[in-house]
N, CA, C and O atoms as a Tinker XYZ file with bonds, in Angstrom:
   268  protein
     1  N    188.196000   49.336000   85.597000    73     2
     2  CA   189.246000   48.366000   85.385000    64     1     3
     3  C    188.822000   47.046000   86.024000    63     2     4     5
     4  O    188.237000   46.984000   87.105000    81     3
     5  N    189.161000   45.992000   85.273000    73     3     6
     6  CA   188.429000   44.370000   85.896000    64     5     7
     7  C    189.886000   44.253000   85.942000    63     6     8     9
     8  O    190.619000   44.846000   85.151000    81     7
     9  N    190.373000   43.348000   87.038000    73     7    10
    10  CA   191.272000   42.900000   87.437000    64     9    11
    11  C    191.884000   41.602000   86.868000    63    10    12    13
    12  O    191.220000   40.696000   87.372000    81    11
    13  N    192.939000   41.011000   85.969000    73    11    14
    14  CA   193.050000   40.542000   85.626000    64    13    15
    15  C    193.985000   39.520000   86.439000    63    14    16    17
    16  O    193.828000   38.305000   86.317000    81    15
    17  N    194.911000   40.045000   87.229000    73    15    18
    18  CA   195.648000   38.978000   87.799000    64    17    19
    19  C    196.172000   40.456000   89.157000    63    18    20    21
    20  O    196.576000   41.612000   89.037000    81    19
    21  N    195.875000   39.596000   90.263000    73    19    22
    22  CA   196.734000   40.801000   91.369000    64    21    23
    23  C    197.709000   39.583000   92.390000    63    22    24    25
    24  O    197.457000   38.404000   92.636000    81    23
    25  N    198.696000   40.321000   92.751000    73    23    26
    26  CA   199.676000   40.208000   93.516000    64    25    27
    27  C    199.423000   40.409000   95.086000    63    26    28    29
    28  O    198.349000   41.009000   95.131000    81    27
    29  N    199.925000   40.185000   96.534000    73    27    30
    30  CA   199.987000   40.600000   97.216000    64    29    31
    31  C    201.268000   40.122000   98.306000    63    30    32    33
    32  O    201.840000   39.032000   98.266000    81    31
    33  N    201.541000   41.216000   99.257000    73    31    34
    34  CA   202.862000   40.927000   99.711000    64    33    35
    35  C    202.610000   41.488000  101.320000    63    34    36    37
    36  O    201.850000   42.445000  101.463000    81    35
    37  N    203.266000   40.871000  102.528000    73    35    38
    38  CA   202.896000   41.391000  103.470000    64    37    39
    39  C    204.671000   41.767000  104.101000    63    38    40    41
    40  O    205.765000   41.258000  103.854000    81    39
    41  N    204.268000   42.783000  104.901000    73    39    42
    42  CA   206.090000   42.978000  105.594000    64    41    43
    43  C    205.788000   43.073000  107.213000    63    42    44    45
    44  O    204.819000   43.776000  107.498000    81    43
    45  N    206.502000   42.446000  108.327000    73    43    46
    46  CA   206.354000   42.571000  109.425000    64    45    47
    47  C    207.786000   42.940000  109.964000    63    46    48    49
    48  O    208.299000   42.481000  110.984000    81    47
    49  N    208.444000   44.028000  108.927000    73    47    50
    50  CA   209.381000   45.098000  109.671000    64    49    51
    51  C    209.982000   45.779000  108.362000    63    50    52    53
    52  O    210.873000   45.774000  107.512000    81    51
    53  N    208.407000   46.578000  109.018000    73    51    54
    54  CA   208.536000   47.937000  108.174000    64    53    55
    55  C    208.693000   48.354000  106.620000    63    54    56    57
    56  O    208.649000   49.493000  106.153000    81    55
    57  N    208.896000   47.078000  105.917000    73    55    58
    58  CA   208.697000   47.014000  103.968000    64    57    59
    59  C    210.278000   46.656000  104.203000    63    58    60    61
    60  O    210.553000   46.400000  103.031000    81    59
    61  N    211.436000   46.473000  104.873000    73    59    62
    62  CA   212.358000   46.015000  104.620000    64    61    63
    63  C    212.848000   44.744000  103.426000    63    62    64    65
    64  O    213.665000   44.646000  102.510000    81    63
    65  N    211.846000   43.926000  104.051000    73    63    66
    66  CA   211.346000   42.641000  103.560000    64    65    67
    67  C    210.024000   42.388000  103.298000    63    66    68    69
    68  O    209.143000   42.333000  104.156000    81    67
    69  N    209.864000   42.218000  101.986000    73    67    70
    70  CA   208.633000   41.844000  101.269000    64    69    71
    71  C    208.333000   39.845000  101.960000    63    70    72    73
    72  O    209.222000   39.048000  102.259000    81    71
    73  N    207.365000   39.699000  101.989000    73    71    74
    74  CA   207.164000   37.849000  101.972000    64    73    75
    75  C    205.284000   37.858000  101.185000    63    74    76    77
    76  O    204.188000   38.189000  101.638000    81    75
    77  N    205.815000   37.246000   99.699000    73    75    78
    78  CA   204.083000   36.809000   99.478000    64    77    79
    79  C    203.462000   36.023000   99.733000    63    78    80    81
    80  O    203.814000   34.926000  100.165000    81    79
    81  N    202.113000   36.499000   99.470000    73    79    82
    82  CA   200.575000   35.922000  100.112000    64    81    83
    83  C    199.977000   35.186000   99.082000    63    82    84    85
    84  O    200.171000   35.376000   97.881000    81    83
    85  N    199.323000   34.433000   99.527000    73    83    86
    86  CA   198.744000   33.509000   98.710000    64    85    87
    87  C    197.287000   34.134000   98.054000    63    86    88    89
    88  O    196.603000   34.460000   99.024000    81    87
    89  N    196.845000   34.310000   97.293000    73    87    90
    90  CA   196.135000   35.175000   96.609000    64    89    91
    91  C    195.174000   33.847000   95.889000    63    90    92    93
    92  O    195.562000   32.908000   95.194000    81    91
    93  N    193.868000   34.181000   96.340000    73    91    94
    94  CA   192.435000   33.048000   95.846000    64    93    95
    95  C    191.568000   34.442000   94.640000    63    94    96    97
    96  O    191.592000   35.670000   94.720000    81    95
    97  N    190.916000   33.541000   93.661000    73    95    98
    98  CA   190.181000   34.612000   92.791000    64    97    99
    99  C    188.893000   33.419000   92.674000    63    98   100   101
   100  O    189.016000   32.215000   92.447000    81    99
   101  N    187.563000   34.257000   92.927000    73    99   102
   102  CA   186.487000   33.632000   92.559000    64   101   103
   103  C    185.665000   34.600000   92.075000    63   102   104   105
   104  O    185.441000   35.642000   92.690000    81   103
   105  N    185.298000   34.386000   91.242000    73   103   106
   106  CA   184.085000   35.613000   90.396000    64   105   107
   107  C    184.663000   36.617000   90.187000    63   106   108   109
   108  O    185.428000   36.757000   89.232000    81   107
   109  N    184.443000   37.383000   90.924000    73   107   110
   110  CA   184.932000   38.668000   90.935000    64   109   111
   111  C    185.652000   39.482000   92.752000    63   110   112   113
   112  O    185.886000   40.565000   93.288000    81   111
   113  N    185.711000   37.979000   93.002000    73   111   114
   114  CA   186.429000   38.433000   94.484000    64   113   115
   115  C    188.053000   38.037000   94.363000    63   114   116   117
   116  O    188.481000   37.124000   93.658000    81   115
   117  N    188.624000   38.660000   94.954000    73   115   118
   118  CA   190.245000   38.225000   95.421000    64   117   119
   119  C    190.425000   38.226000   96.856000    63   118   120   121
   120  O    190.221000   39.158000   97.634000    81   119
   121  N    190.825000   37.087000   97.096000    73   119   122
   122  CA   191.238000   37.300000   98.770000    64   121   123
   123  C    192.705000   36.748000   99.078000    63   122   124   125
   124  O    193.040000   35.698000   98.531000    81   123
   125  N    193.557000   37.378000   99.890000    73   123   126
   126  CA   195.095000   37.083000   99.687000    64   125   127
   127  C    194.782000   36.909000  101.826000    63   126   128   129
   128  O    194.120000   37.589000  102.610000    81   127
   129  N    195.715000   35.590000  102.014000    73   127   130
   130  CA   196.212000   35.142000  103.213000    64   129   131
   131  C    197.016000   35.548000  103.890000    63   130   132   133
   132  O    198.076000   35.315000  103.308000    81   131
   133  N    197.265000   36.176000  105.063000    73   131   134
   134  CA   198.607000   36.808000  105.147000    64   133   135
   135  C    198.909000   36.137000  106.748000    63   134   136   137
   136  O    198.152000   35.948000  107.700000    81   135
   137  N    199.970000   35.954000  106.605000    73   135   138
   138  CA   200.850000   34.685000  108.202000    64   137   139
   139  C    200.871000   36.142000  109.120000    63   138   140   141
   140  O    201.429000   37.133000  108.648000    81   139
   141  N    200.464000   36.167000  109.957000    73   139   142
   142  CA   200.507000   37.093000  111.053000    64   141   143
   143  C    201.623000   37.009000  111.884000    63   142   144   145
   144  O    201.914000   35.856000  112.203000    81   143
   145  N    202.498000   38.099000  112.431000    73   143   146
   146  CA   203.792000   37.613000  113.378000    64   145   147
   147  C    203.370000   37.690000  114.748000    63   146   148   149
   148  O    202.305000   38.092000  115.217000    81   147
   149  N    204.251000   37.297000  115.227000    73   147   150
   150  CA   203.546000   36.931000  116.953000    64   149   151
   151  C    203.557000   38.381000  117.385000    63   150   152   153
   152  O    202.934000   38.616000  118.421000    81   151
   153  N    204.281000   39.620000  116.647000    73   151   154
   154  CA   203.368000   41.036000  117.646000    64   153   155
   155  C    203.997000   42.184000  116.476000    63   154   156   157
   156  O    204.792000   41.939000  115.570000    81   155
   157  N    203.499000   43.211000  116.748000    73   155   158
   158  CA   204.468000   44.425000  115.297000    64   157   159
   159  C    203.308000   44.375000  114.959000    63   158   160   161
   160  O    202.334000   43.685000  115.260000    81   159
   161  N    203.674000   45.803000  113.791000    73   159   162
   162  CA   202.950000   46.300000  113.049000    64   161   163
   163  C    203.130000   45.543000  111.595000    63   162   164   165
   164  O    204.221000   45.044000  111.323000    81   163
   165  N    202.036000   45.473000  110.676000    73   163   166
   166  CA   202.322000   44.838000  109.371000    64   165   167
   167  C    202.000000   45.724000  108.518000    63   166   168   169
   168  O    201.053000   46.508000  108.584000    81   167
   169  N    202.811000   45.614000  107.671000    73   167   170
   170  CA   202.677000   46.478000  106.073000    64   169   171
   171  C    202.111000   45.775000  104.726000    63   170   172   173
   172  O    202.581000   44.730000  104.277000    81   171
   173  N    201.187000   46.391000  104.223000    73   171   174
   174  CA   200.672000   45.370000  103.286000    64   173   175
   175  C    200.835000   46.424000  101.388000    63   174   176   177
   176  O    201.006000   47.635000  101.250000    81   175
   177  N    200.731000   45.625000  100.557000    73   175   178
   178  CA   201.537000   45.665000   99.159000    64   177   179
   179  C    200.689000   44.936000   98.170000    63   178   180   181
   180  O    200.887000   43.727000   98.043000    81   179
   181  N    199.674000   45.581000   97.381000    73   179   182
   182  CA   198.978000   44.674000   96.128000    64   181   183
   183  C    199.577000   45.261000   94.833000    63   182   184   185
   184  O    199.923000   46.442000   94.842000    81   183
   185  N    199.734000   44.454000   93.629000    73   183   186
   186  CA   199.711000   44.458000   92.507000    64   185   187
   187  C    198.922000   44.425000   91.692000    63   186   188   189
   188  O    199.395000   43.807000   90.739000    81   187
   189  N    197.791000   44.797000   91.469000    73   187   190
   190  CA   196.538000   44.698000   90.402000    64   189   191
   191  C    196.909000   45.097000   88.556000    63   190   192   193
   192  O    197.481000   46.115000   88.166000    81   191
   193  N    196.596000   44.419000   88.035000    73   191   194
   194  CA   197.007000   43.978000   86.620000    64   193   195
   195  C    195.777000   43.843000   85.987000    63   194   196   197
   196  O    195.009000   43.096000   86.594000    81   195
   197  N    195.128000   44.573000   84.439000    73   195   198
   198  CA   194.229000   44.585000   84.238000    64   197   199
   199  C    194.432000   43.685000   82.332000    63   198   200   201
   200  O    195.462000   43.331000   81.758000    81   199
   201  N    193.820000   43.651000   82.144000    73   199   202
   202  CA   193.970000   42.342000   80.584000    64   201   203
   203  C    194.484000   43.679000   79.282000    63   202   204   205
   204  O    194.906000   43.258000   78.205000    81   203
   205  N    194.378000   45.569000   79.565000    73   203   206
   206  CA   195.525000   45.948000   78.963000    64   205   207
   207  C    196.578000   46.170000   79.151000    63   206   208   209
   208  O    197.258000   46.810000   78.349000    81   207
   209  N    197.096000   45.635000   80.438000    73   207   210
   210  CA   198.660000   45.627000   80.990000    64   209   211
   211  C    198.571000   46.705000   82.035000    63   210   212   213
   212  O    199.646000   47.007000   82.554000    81   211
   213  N    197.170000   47.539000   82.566000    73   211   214
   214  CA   197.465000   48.635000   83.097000    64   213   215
   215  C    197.548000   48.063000   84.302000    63   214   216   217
   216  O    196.928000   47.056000   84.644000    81   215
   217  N    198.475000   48.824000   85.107000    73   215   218
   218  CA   199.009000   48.284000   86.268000    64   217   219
   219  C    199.320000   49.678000   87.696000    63   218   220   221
   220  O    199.887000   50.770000   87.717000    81   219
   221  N    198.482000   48.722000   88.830000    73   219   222
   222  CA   198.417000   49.853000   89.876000    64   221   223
   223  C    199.263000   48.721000   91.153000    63   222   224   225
   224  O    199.237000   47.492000   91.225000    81   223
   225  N    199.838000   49.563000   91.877000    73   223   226
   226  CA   200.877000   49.402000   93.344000    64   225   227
   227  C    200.624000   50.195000   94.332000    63   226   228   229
   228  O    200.884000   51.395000   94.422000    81   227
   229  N    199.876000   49.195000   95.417000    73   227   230
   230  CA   199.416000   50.373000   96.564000    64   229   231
   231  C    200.011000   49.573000   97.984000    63   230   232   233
   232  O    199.709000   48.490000   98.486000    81   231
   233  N    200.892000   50.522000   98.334000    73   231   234
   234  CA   201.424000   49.995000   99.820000    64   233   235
   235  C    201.045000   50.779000  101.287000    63   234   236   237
   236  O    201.291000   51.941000  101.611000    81   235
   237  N    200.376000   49.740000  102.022000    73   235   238
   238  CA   199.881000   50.685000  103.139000    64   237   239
   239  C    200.919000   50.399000  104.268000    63   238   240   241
   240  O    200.952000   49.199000  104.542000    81   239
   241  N    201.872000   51.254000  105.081000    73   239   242
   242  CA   202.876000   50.994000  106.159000    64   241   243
   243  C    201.860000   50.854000  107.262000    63   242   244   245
   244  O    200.873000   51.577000  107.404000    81   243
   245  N    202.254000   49.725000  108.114000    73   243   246
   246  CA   201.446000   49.897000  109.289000    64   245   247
   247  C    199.440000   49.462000  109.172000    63   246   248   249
   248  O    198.547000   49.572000  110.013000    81   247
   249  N    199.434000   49.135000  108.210000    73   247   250
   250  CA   198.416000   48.989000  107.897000    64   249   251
   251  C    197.222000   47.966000  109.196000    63   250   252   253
   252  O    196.016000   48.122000  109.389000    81   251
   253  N    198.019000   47.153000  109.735000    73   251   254
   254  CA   197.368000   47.370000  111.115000    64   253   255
   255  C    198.077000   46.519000  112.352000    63   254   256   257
   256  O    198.910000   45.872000  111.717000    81   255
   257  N    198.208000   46.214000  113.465000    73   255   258
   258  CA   199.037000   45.994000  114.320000    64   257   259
   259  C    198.692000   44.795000  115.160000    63   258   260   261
   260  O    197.570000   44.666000  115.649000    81   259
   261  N    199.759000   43.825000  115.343000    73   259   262
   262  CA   199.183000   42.814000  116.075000    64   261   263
   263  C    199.761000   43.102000  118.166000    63   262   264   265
   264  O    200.609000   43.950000  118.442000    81   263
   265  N    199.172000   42.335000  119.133000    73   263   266
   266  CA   199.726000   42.509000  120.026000    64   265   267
   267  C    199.622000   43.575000  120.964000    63   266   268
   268  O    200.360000   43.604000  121.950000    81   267
């Protein structure tokens, strides 16, 4: 699957609240920005979208911890 357009979303309590990331595409790289909170654990959330509509959602809780 080549990636046609992806999403990303970061949560700093617990997936309650989604807030998106700014998402860069060059070649064949994607890199998404994410605002770090001053301490907590963060949860992270991509959308990957492929040019036949196939579509994958992967959320990691805790995915890694500031502080």
């Amino acid at each position: 699957m080549t990636a046609e357009s992806v999403r990303f979303w970061s949560s700093a309590d617990g997936g309650k609240t989604w807030k998106a990331a700014t998402v860069k595409h060059s070649g064949s790289t994607w890199q998404a920005s994410v605002h770090n909170p001053a301490s907590g654990a963060v949860a992270l959330r991509s959308e990957v979208t492929d040019a036949a509509g196939d579509r994958s959602v992967e959320t990691v809780y805790r995915a890694y911890a500031i502080g």
